[in-house]
N, C-alpha and C positions, 0 to 999 in steps of 0.2 A: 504494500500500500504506500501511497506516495501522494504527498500536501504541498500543490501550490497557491502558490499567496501571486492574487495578480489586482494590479490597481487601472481600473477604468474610469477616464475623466470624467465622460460625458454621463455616468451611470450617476443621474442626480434625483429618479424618481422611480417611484414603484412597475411604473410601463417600463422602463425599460429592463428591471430586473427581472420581470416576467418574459421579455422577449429573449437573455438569456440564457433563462432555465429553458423556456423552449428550445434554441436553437443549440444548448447543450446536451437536450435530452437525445441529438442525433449520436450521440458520439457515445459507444461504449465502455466500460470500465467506472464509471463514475458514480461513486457511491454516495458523497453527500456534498453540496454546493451549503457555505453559509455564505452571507451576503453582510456587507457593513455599507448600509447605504453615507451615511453623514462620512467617511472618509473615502467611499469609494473605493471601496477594495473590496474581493470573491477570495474565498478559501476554496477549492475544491481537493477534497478529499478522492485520489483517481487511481485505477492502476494502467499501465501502460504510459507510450510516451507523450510528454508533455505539450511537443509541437502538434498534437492533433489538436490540444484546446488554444494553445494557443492561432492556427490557422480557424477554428471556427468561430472565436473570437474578436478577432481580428476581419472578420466579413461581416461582422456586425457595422465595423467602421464607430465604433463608441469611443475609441482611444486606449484599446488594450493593451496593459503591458506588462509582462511577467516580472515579479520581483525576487521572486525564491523558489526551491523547490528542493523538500526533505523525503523521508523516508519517516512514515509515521506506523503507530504500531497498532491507533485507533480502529476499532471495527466494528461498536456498535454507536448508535448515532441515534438522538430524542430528536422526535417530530411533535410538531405542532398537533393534537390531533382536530383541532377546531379552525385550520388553516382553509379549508374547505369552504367553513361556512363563513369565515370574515372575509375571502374572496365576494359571495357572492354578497356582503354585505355593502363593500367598496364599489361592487357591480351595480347594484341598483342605487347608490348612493350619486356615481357618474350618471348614471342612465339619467336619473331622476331630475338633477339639473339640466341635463342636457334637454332634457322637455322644456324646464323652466326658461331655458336660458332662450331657445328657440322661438318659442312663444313670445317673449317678454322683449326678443330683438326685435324681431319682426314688427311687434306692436308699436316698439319704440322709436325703430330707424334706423338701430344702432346694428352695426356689420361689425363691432367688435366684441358685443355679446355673441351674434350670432357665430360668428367664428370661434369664440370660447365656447361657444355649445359643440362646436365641433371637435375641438380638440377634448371634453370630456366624454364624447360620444369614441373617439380612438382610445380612451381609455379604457370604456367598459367593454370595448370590441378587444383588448386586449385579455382584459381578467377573464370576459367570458372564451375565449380561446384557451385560457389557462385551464378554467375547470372543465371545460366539456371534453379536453385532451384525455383529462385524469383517466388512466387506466385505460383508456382507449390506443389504437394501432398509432403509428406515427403518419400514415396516410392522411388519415380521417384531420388530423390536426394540421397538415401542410394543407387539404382541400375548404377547409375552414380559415385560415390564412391568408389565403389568397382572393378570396370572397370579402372579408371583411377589408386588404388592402386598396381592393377596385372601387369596394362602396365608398371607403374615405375619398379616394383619387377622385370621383364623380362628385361628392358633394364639393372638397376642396375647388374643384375648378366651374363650380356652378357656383362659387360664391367667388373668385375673384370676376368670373365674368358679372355678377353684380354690383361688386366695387367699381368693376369698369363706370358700367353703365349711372350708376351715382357719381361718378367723376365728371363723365360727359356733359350731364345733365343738371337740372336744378334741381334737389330735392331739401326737403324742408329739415332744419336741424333736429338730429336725434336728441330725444328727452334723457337729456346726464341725468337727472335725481335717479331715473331708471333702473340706467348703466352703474352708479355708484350702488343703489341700495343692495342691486342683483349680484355685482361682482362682488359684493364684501359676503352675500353669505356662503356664494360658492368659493372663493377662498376659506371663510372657514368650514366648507363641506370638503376643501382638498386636505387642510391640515389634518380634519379626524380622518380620513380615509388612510393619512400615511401614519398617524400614531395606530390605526387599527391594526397598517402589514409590521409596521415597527413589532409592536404586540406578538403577532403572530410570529414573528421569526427569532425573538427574543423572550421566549414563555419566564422565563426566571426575573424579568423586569416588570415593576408592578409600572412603572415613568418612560416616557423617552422626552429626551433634549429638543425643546422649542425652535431650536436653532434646525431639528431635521427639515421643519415645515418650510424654512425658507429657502433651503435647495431645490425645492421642487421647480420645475419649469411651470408647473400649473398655477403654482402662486405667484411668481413673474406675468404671468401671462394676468393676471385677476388685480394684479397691482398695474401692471399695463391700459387693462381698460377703466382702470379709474382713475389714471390720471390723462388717459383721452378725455373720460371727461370733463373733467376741470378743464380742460382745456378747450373742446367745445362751449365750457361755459366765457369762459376769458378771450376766447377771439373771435366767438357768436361764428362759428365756421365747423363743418363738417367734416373737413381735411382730418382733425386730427384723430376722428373714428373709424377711419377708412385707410391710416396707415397702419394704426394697432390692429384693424383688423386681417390686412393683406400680411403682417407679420403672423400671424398667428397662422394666418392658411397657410403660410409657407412652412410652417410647425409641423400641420396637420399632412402635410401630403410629406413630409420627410419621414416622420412615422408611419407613413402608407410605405413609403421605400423601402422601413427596415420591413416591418410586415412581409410584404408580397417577395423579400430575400428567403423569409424563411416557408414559404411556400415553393421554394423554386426544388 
């Protein structure tokens, strides 16, 4: 048995240590993956050689990079066993917003909720890939992958081509009180969602460090659309709803890239 320690930059949210564990579950020998999201480092506990995780890693494109690698003598490994169900707790948690946010754009004007709905709507296309994989062949979870990669790809380019067309045109200022009231509670719907996997992948911590919640991309992105809108309030202009939101689409269809990788 054999423990590498590998640190990945860009591993700053719970999607993408799900895509991971996916695209690691192609690779044999691997007994137990911990995960330290807040430093960004993977333990995998593996037998065989190391260059195969590190080559499957590395097509992730997250910024893999191997730091160690021992000879360990570990063989039995504690699971979560309620990992299952605070998956599908964070599942309907993204989903859930992702209606709210949807809804609450559209009514609003606002293409930076709407694109935040999209980017939680890739989230729960993630979780729910995670659990419906469980225990199932690796097929079933590449042809599930690839499905959920297209639908983001289609909405993401159905909503720049609305930005377009709001560019071109005149359209009336989106409502900030909105955009502010909406994005503050789905930022604190991102935070419990990652104190939940925090939880789950640390059973022996009753706490995790406030400082995990502000790694995430999804709270960048929820702080992003609230200071569009102050700023639609401060320059009575639209512009600055329509850049946060063409930034986040460009989020949402990079996470369709990693996706539809591990479908290939």
């Amino acid at each position: 048995m054999k423990k590498s320690l590998f640190e990945i930059t860009h591993m700053d949210c719970p999607s993408e240590e799900n895509l991971i564990r996916m695209k690691l579950g192609e690779v044999s020998g691997i007994r137990h993956l911990d995960f330290d999201l807040s430093a960004r480092r993977l333990t995998v506990h593996h037998e065989g050689p190391e260059a195969t995780l590190e080559a499957a890693l590395e097509s992730l494109q997250l910024g893999s990079r191997r730091l160690s690698t021992e000879h360990s003598r570990q063989t039995a490994f504690s699971e979560n066993r309620h990992q299952k169900r605070l998956l599908w707790t964070v599942l309907l948690i993204n989903f859930g917003f992702f209606v709210i946010e949807i809804s609450t754009g559209l009514l609003s004007r606002s293409m930076g909720l709407v694109a935040d709905s999209l980017d939680m709507l890739a989230d729960a296309f993630v979780y729910g890939i995670s659990i419906y994989a469980v225990g199932g062949p690796l097929l079933r979870k590449k042809k599930v992958a690839r499905l959920a990669g297209y639908f983001q790809l289609l909405l993401a380019t159905l909503g720049f081509l609305e930005v377009l067309r709001r560019f071109l045109g005149t359209e009336k200022l989106p409502d900030f009180n909105t955009m502010i009231v909406v994005s503050v509670l789905a930022l604190l719907a991102n935070g419990y969602c990652l104190y939940l996997l925090q939880k789950s992948k640390n059973k022996h911590e009753a706490h995790m460090k406030a400082s995990l919640i502000f790694t995430s991309n999804d709270v960048i992105i929820n702080l992003g659309v609230i200071a569009a809108a102050l700023l639609v309030l401060w320059t009575r202009s639209a512009l600055p709803d329509l850049i946060i939101g063409s930034i986040v689409f460009l989020l949402v269809v990079q996470g369709a890239r990693r996706i539809l990788k591990l479908g290939k």
